[in-house]
MIKOL-245452 format. One record per residue: x, y, z of N, C-alpha, C in turn; residue in one letter. Coordinates in steps of 0.05 Angstrom, whole numbers, plus 5000, padded with zeros to 4 digits. Example, Ala and Ser with C-alpha at 12.3 -4.5 7.8 and 13.67 -1.06 7.14 Angstrom:
526448865156524649105156526449345156a
525749555142527349795143525850015157s
# end
This chain:
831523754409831124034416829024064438x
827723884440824923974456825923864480x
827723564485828323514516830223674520x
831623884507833224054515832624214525x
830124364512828124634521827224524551x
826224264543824624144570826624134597x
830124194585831724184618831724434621x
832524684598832424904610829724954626x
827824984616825225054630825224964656x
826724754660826424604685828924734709x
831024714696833524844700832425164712x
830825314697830625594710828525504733x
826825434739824825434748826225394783x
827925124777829925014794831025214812x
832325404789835025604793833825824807x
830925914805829126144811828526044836x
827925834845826725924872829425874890x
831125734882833525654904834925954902x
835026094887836226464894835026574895x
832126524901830326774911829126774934x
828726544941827226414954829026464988x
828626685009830326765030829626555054x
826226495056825926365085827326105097x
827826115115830225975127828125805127x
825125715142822825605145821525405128x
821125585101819725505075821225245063x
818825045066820024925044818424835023x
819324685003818124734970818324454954x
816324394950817124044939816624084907x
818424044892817724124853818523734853x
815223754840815523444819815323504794x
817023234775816723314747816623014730x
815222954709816022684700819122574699x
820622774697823322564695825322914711x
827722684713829522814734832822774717x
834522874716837622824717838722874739x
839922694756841222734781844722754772x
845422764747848122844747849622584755x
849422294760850122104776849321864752x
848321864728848621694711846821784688x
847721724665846921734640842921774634x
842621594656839321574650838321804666x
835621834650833622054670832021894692x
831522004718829521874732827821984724x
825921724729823221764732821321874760x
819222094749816522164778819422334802x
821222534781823022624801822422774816x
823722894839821523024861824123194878x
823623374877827123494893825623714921x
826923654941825223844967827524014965x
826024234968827524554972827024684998x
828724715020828024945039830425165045x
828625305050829825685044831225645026x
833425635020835125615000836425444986x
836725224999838224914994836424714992x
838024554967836724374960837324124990x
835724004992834823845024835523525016x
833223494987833423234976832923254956x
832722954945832522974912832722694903x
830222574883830322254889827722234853x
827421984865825021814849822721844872x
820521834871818721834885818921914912x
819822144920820722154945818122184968x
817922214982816822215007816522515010x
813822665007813122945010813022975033x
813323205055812923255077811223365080x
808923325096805923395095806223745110x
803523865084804724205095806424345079x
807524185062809824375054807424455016x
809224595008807324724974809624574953x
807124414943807924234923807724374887x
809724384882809624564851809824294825x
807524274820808023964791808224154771x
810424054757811424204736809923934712x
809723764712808323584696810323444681x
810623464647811923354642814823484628x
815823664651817823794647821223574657x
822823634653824923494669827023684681x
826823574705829423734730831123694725x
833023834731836223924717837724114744x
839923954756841024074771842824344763x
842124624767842924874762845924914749x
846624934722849124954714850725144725x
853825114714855425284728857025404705x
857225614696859525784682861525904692x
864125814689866325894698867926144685x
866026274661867126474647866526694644x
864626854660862627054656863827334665x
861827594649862527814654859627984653x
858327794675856027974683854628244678x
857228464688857428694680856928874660x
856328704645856228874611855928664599x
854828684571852828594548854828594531x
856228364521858128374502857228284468x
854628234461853428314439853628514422x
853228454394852528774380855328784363x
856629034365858529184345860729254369x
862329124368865229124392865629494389x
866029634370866429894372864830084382x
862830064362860330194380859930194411x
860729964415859929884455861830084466x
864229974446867430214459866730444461x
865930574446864530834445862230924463x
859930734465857530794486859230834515x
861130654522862230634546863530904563x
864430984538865631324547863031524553x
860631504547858831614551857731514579x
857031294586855931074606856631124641x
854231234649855831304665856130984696x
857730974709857230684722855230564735x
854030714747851330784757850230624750x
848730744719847430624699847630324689x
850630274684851230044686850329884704x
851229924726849729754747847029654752x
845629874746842529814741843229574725x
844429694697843729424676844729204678x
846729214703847528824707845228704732x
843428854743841528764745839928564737x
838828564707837928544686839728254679x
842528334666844228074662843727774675x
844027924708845027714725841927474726x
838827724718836627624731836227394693x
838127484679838227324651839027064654x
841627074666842726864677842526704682x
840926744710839826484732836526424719x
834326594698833326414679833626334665x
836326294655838026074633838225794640x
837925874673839025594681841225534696x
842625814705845325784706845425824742x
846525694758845825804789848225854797x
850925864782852825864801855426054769x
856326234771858226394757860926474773x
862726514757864926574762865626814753x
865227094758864927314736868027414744x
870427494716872327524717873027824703x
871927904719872828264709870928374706x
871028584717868928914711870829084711x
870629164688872129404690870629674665x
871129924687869630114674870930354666x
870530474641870930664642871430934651x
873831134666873031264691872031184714x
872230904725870730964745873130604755x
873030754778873930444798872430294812x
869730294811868130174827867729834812x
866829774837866429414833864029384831x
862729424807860729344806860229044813x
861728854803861128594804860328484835x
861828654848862128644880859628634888x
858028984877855928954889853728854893x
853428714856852228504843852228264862x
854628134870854427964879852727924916x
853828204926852928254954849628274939x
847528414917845328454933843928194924x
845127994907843627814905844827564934x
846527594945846327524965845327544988x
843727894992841927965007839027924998x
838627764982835727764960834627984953x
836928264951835628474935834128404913x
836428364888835128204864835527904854x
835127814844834827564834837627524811x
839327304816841427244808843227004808x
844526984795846526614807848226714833x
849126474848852026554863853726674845x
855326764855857426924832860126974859x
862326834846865626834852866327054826x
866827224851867727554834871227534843x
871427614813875027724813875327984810x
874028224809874028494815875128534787x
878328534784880228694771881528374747x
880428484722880328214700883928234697x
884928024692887927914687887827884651x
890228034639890228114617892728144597x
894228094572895528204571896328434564x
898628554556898728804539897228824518x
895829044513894029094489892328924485x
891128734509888928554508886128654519x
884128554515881328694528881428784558x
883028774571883028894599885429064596x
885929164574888729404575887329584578x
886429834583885330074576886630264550x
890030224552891130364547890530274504x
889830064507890229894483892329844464x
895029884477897429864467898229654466x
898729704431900929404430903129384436x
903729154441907429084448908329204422x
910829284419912629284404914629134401x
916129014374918428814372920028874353x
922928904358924428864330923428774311x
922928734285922728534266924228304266x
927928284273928928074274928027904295x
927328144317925927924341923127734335x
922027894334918927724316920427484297x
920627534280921227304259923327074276x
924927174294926126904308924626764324x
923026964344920826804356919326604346x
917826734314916026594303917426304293x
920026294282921526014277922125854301x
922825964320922125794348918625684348x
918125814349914925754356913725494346x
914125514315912925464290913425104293x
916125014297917024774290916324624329x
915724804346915824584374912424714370x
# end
């Protein structure tokens, strides 16, 4: 549990300055007792990763500091190259009581919302997470993309957030969480029950 804590801690720290961090100029040297480079089972040791403006530059065992630049010792934390979630819905807080939310939502105005994926996205990338795939926003009354804009102001370093590959409009089926309408299919009975004996035996 604790070298776990010890990658997240390391993982945000990572994730925070590479999406916040705008100067094309700046660069940023984070050492830490041990490193995962993603490239074999073991941790390095005395890991050392250079950061400028935004991209990671290098990343090693004892690397070679470039004199001038601001050295951050995290001590005996360990670096963790920024995870990636391929499943996310930034947009809204899917916690709590599924009905109740159904209900807040008709009140909500999008606006508001937006403020609060603010908040989400700045959750996110101190999770650890630097790179998302967010697959649907969709709002009540309202056609706007939030996710869209989410994604543009943390790309302008408004706020603080992962990359994010936005799909606008979530893919769904009938009477599934992106229906609005929440209608179920309908079936014969004889149809259902033949389906289900097809189904059942392949």
């Amino acid at each position: 549990m604790r070298i776990f804590f010890r990658y997240m801690v390391a993982g945000f720290l990572l994730s925070i300055f590479c999406c916040s961090i705008r100067a094309a100029d700046q660069t940023i040297a984070l050492k830490a007792a041990r490193m995962f480079d993603g490239k074999s089972n073991a941790l390095i040791q005395n890991g050392v990763v250079i950061v400028q403006g935004n991209k990671i530059v290098d990343a090693g065992s004892n690397l070679q500091i470039p004199s001038g630049v601001e050295v951050i010792d995290l001590g005996e934390a360990t670096l963790s190259p920024g995870f990636m979630d391929a499943h996310t819905h930034l947009t809204a807080d899917f916690s709590g009581n599924y009905n109740e939310r159904r209900l807040q939502q008709l009140d909500l105005n999008v606006s508001e919302q937006a403020i609060r994926a603010t908040a989400f996205a700045r959750a996110t990338v101190e999770a650890g997470f630097t790179t998302v795939r967010d697959l649907g926003s969709r709002f009540v009354a309202s056609h706007e993309f939030v996710d869209v804009a989410l994604r543009n102001s943390i790309n302008k370093g408004i706020i603080v957030g992962p990359r994010m590959l936005v799909a606008t409009k979530g893919i769904g089926g009938t009477g599934g969480h992106f229906d609005p309408t929440r209608l179920r299919p309908r079936f014969p009975a004889a149809c259902f029950h033949s389906l289900m004996r097809w189904i059942r035996p392949n």
